[in-house]
C-alpha positions as a printed Julia matrix, in Angstrom:
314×3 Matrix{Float64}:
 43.54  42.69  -42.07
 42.23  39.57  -41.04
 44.87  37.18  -40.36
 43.69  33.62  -39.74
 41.52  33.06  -36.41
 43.36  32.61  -33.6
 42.82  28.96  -32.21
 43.36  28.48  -28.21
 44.9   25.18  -28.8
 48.11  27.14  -30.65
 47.93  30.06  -27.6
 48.15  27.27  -24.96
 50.78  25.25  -26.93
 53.05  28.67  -27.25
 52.43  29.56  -24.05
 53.51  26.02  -22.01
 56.59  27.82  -20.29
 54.37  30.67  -18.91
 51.36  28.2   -18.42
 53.68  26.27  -16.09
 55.63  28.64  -14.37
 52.64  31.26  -13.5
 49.05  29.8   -14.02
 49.9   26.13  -13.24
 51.7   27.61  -10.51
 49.19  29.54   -8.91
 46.43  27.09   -9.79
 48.36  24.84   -7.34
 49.18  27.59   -4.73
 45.62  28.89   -4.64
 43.56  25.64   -5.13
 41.26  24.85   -2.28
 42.62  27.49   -0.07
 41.45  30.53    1.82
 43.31  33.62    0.61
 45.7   35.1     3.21
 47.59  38.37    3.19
 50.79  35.55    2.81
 49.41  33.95   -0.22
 48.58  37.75   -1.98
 51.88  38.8    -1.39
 52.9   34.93   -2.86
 50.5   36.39   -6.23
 52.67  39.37   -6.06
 55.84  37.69   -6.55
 54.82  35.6    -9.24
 53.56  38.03  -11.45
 56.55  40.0   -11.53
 58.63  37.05  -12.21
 56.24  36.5   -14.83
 57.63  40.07  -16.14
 54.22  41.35  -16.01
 55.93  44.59  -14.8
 56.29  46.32  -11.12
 53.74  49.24  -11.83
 50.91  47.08  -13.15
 51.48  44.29  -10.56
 50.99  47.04   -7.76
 48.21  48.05   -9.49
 46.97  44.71  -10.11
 48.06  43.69   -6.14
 46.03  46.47   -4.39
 43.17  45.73   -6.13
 43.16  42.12   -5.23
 44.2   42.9    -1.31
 41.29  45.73   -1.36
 39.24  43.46   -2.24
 40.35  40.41    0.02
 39.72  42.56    2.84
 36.51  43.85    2.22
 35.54  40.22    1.99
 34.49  39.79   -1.58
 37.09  37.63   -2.43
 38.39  35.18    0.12
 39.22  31.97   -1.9
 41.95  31.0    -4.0
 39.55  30.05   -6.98
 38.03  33.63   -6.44
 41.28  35.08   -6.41
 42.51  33.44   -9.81
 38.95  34.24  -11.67
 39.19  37.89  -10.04
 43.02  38.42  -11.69
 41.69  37.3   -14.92
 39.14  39.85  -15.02
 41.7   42.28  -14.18
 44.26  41.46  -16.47
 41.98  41.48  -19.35
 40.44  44.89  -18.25
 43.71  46.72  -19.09
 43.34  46.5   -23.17
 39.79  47.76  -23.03
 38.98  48.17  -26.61
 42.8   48.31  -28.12
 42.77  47.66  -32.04
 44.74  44.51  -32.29
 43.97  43.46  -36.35
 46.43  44.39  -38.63
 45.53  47.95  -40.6
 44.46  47.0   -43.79
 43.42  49.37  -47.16
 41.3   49.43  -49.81
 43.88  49.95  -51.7
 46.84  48.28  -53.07
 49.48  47.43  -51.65
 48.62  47.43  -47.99
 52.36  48.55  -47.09
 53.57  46.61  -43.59
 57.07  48.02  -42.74
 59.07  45.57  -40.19
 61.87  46.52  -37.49
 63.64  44.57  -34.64
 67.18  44.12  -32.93
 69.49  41.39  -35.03
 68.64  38.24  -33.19
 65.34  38.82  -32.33
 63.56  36.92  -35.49
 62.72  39.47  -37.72
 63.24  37.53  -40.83
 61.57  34.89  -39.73
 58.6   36.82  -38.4
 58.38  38.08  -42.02
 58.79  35.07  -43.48
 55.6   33.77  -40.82
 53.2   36.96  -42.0
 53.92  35.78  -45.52
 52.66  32.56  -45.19
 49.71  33.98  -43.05
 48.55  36.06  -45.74
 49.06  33.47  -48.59
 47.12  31.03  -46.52
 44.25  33.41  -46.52
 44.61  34.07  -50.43
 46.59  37.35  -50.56
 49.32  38.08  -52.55
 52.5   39.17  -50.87
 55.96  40.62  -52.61
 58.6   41.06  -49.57
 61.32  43.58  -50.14
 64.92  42.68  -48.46
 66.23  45.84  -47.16
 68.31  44.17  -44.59
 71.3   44.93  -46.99
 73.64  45.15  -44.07
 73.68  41.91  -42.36
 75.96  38.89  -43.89
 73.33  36.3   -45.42
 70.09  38.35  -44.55
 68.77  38.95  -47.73
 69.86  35.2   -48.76
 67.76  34.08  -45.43
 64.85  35.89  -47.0
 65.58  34.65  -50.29
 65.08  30.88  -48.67
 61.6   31.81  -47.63
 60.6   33.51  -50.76
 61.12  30.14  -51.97
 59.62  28.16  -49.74
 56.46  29.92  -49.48
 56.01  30.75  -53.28
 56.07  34.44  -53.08
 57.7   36.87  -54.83
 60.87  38.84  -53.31
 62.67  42.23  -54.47
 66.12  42.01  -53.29
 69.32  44.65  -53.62
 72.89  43.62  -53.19
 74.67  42.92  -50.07
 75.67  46.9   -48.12
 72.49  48.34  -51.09
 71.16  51.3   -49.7
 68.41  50.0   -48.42
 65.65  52.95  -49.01
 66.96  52.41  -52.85
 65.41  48.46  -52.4
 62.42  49.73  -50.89
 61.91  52.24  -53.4
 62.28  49.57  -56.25
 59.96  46.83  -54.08
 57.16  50.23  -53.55
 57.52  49.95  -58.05
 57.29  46.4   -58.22
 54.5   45.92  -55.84
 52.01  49.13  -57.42
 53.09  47.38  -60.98
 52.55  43.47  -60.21
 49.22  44.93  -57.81
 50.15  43.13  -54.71
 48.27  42.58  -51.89
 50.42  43.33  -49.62
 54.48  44.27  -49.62
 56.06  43.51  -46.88
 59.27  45.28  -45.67
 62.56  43.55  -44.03
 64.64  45.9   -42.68
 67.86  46.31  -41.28
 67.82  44.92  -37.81
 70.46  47.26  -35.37
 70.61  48.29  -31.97
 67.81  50.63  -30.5
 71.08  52.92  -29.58
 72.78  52.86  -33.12
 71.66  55.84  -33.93
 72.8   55.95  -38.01
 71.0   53.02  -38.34
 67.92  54.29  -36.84
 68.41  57.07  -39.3
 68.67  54.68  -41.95
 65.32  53.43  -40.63
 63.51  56.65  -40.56
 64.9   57.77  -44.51
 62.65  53.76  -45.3
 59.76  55.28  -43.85
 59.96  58.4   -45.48
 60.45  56.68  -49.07
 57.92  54.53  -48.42
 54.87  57.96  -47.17
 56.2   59.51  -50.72
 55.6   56.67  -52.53
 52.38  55.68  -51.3
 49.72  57.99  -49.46
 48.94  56.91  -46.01
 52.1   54.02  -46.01
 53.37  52.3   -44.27
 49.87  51.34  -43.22
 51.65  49.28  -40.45
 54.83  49.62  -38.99
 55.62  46.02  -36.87
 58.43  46.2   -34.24
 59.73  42.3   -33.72
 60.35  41.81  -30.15
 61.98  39.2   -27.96
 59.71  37.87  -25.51
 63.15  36.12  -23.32
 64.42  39.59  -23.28
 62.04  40.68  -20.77
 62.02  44.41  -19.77
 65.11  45.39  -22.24
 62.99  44.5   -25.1
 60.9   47.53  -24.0
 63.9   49.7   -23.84
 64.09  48.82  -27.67
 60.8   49.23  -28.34
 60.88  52.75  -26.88
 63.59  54.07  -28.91
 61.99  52.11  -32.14
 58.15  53.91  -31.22
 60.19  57.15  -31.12
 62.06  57.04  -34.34
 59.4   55.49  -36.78
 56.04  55.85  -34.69
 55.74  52.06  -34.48
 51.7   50.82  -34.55
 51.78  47.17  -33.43
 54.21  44.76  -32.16
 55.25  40.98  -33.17
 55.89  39.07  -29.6
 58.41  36.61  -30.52
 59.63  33.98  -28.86
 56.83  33.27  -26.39
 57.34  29.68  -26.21
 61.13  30.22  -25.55
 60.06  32.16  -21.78
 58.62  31.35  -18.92
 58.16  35.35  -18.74
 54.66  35.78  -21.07
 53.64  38.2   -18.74
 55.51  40.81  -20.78
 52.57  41.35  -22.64
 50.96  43.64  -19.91
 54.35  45.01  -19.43
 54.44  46.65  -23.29
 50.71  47.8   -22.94
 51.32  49.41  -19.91
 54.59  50.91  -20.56
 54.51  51.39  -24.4
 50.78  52.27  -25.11
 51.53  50.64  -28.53
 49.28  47.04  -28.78
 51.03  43.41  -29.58
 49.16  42.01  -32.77
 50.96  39.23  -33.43
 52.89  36.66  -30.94
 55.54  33.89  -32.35
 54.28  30.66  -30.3
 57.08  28.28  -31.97
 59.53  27.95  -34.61
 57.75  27.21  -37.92
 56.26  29.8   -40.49
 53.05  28.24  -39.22
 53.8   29.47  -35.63
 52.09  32.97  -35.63
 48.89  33.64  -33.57
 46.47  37.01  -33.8
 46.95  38.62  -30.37
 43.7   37.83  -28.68
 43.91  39.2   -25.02
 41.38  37.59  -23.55
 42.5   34.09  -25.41
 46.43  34.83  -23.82
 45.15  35.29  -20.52
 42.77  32.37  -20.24
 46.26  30.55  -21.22
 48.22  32.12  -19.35
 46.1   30.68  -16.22
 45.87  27.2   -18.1
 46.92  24.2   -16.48
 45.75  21.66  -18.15
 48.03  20.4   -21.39
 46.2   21.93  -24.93
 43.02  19.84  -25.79
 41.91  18.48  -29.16
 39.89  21.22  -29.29
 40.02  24.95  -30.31
């Protein structure tokens, strides 16, 4: 769809935590060094405290010792520009852009956990899209939560968009179906979809979830053109539990990293692509509605292995 360009300046900002805990980190080990069967197994440890995951730090591990002993990479500086390569290797040519249409209203459903900052998430892609001249009508179908569809009433406000709303326990397919109305009428853009956070093992609720997704494919050929799962990045390998159950009950297409800046732990990225074969388009790299980033993997990893503070420059 286009969402604003990605600036490094923002990735390295977000990503301070991770910069310090894992690139910084290694920069230091690994500066001026020989590499040593001690200092790989050092690597070893820190990616999977960066939550990069076990399987594709084994992966990642044997690679780097194969190559350590066949004598193609014996320094530390060799060692961090040979991880790079190999971390950025693993998306190969994954879509990352939001799906867009030719048609309107481009339909962009959104799920996540309570707590995990769906609503602001939304509230973030709205401003994104208005900031880029689009016009966006959200629909608040988190009718379940105390004060939800009041949150997303505050940032319909604050961002000048337009907001189809239903009344506190609504059935929230009903909303939807009146939002899927008011968008084809007022020829939005782009509607975007709160929904009901829950648990990934409430299992009504995921129903509830599913019967959204249905209204929505009836009303709309092709829709949701993009279904966006809202993760926690601090919640580490449980937030890929979620996601699992979340892929499984509405065939989710892209995934909202939230949080980054909160965790030390950005390594989680790798961890859904490996694990979840669904790819992270968006990340949350603070706490504003300006605080949203394209997923550029190449861009994340270069800051991941940052240690210098962000420059003037993007």
């Amino acid at each position: 769809m286009g969402l604003f360009k990605s600036t490094f300046k923002a990735i390295k900002k977000g990503l301070t935590k991770t910069r310090d805990a894992f690139g910084g980190g290694l920069r230091s080990l690994l500066h001026g060094r020989d590499l040593s069967e001690d200092l790989i197994d050092e690597i070893e440890m820190r990616l999977i405290t960066a939550d990069v995951g076990v399987a594709a730090t084994t992966e990642i591990i044997d690679a780097l010792r194969s190559e350590f002993r066949a004598g193609r990479v014996a320094r530390g500086e060799d060692a961090i520009e040979f991880l790079k390569g190999l971390l950025k290797q693993r998306w190969g040519d994954v879509e990352t852009s939001l799906a867009a249409t030719e048609h309107k209203p481009t339909v962009i459903l959104v799920a996540g956990v309570n707590g995990a900052g769906k609503t602001t998430s939304v509230a973030k892609i709205a401003k994104s899209l208005r900031d880029e001249g689009r016009s966006v009508l959200l629909a608040a179908a988190d009718t379940f939560r105390a004060g939800a569809v009041a949150q997303l009433e505050i940032w319909a406000e604050r961002l000048g968009v337009e907001i189809v709303k239903g009344a506190h326990n609504a059935d929230p397919a009903a909303v939807t179906y009146d939002a899927i109305d008011a968008a084809v009428a007022r020829k939005v853009d782009v509607l975007l979809i709160d929904t009901a956070g829950r648990l990934h093992t409430q299992q009504n609720l995921m129903r509830q979830l599913t019967k959204i997704r249905d209204v929505v494919a009836r009303k709309i050929d092709g829709a949701p053109h993009e279904v966006l799962l809202v993760l926690d990045a601090t919640q580490g390998q449980n937030a890929i539990a979620q996601a699992k159950m979340f892929k499984e009950a509405v065939g989710v297409s892209g995934i909202f990293l939230a949080k980054l800046d909160g965790t030390a732990k950005g390594g989680i990225v790798l961890a859904i692509r490996d694990q979840l074969d669904v790819p992270v388009k968006l990340i949350g790299v603070g706490e504003t509605p300006e605080d949203v980033e394209p997923f550029d993997p190449d861009a994340f990893i270069e800051a991941m292995f940052s240690a210098e503070e962000p420059s003037a420059t993007t």
